[in-house]
C-alpha positions as CSV (number, residue, x, y, z in Angstrom):
1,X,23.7,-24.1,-17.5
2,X,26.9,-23.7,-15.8
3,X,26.8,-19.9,-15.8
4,X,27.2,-18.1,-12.8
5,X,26.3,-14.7,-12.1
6,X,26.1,-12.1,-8.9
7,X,22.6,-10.6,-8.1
8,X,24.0,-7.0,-9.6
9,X,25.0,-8.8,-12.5
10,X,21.2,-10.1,-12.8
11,X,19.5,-6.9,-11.8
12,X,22.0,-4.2,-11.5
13,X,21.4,-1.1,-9.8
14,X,19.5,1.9,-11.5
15,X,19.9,5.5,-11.1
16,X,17.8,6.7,-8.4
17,X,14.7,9.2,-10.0
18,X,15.8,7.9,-13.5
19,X,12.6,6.0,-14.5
20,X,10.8,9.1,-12.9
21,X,12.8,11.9,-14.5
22,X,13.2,10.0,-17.9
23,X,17.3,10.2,-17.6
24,X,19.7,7.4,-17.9
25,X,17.1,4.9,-17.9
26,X,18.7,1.6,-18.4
27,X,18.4,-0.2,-21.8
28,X,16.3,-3.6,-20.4
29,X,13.5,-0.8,-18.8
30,X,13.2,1.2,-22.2
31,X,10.2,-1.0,-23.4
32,X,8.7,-1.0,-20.6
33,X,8.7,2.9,-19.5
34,X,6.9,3.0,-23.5
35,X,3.9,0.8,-22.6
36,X,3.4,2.0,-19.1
37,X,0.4,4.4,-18.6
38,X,-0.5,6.5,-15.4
39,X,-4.4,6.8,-16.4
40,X,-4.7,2.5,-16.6
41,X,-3.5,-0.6,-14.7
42,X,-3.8,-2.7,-17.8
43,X,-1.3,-4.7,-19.6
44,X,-0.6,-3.4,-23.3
45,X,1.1,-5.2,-25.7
């Protein structure tokens, strides 16, 4: 409640072309990058 943090503590900056090259993706996107799919828009779970 009384925590206080910047907005690159909250959503700190990637790598640039690392969710497209597959490189030092960070930890929090890893789940994400698993479930996404280029042929479909839809939400998997």
């Amino acid at each position: 409640m009384n925590l206080v943090k910047t907005y690159e503590e909250i959503y700190p900056t990637i790598p640039t072309g690392c969710l497209l090259d597959g490189g030092d993706v960070p930890f929090d996107y890893d789940d994400y990058l698993k479930r996404a799919s280029a042929e479909s828009f839809e939400v998997t779970t």
